[in-house]
C-alpha positions in Angstrom: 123.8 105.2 98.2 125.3 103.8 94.7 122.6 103.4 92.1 124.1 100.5 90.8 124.3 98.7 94.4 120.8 99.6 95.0 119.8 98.3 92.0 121.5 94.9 92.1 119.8 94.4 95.7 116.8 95.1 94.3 116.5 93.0 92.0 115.3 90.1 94.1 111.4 89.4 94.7 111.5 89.7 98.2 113.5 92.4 98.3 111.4 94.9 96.0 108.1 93.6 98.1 109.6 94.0 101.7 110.7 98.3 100.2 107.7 98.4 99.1 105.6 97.0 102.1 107.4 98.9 104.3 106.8 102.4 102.1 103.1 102.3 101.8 102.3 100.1 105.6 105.3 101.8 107.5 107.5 100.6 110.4 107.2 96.6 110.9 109.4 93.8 112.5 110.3 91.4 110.6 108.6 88.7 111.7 105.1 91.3 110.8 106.8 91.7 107.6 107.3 88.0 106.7 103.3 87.5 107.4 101.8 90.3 105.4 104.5 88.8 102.8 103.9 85.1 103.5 107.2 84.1 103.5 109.6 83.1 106.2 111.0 85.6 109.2 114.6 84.2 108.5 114.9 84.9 104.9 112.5 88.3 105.6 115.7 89.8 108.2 118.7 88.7 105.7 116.8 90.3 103.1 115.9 93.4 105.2 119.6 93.5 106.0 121.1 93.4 102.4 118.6 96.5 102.1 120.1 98.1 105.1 123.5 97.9 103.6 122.7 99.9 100.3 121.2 102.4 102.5 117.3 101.5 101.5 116.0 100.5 105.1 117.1 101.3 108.5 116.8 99.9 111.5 114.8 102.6 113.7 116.3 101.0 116.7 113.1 100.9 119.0 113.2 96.9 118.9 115.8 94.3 119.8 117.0 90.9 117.9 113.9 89.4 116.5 111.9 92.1 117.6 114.0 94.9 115.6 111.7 97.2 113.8 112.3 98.7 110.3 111.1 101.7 108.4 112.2 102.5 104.7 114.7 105.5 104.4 113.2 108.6 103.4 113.2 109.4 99.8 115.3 112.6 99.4 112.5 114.2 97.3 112.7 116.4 94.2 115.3 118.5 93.6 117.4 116.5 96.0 120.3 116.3 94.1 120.9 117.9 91.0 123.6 115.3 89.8 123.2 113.1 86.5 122.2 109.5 87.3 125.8 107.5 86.3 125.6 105.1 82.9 124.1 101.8 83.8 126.2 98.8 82.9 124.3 95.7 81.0 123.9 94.3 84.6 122.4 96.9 86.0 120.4 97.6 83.3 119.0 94.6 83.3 118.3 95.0 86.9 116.8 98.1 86.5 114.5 96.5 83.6 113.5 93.4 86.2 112.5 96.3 89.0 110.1 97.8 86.5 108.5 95.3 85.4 107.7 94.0 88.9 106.8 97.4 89.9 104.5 97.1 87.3 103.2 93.9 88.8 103.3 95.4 92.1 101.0 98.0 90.7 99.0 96.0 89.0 98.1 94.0 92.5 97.5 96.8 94.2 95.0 98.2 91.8 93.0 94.8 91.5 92.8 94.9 95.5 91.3 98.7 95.6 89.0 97.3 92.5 87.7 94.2 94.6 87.2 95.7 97.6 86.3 99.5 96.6 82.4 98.8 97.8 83.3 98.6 101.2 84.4 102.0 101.4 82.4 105.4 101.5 81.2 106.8 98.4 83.9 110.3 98.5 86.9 107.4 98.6 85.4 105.7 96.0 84.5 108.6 93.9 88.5 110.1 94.9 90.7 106.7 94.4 91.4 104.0 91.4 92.3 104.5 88.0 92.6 107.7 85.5 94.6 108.6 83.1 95.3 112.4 81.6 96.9 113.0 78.0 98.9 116.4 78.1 101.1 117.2 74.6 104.4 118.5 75.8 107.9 119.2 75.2 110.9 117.0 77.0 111.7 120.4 79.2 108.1 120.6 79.8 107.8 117.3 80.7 110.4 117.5 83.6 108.9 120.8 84.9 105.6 118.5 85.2 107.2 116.0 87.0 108.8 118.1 89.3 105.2 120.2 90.1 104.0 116.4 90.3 106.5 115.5 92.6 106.2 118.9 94.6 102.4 118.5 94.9 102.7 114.6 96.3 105.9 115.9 98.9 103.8 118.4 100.1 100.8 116.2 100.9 103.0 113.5 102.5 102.0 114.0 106.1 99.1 116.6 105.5 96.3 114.1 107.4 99.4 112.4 110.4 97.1 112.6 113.4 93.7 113.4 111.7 91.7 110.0 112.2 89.8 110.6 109.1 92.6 110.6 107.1 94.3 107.4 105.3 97.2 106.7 103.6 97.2 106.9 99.6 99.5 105.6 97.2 99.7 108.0 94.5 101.5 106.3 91.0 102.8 108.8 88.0 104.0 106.9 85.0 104.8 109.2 82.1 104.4 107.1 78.8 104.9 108.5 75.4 102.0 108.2 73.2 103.0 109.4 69.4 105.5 107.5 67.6 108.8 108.6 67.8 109.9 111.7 65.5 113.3 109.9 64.8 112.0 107.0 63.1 114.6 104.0 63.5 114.7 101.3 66.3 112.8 101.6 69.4 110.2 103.1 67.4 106.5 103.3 68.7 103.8 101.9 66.9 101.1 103.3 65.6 97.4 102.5 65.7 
């Protein structure tokens, strides 16, 4: 899959949500899709289609017309491919720059749901899940050897609980964010409290 084609049909609303509902929840239709959603079944299956065609969805073909069912392609994982990501035009960077920030959103709904309804689960899941934060002081290698254990860690716990009734499915988010100002000085520098 092109980065730049992926990133161009993600940047659309729908499109980002119907990825991510279909990471976290799994398979769907789309008419299942389109309710957890609340939008409509015939813009949910164009939009699951444009997916298709960059190679973010797949049709798992146990389902026919309106009753196809879809399941997001696999992430490759780390270490998947060693190759540099290719230069980003000023379209797709600005693409890339809309998917963040309603990633961000994304995350941000998520994490007021698990906050409102938190009570209603046992104490261990509500001792285990929600927010935390952890400062390390590292180097840029050390950084991407982190991310990599990170990314290791979360791959290997994937399907650790499939077929355990106890066990639920967790979304785990990493976000790396510089704290110190940058050495360099110049434009793009971070503040400082």
């Amino acid at each position: 899959m092109a980065q730049s084609s992926a990133l161009r049909t993600l940047a659309h609303p729908l499109r980002s949500r119907l990825l991510a509902e279909l990471r976290v929840h799994g398979r769907a239709t789309g008419t299942e899709l389109a309710a957890a959603l609340g939008t409509h079944t015939g813009a949910t299956s164009y939009h699951l289609r444009r997916l298709a065609e960059v190679g973010l969805v797949e049709d798992t073909g146990t389902g026919t017309g309106r009753r196809r069912v879809w399941q997001a392609v696999e992430d490759p994982g780390p270490g998947a491919t060693d190759a540099e990501p290719e230069p980003l035009d000023e379209d797709d960077a600005q693409a890339a720059d809309w998917l963040a920030l309603d990633y961000l959103a994304h995350f941000g709904d998520r994490a007021r749901h698990w906050l409102v309804a938190q009570q209603d689960w046992d104490p261990i899941w509500q001792r285990t899940c929600g927010l935390e934060d952890h400062t390390v002081q590292v180097t840029t290698e050390q950084l991407t050897a982190m991310r990599a254990e990170l990314l290791e860690v979360l791959d290997r716990y994937r399907r650790v609980g499939q077929g355990n009734p106890a066990a639920k499915r967790v979304v785990v988010y990493t976000c790396a964010l510089p704290v110190d100002p940058r050495s360099t000085g110049g434009p793009g520098e971070l503040p400082t409290r």
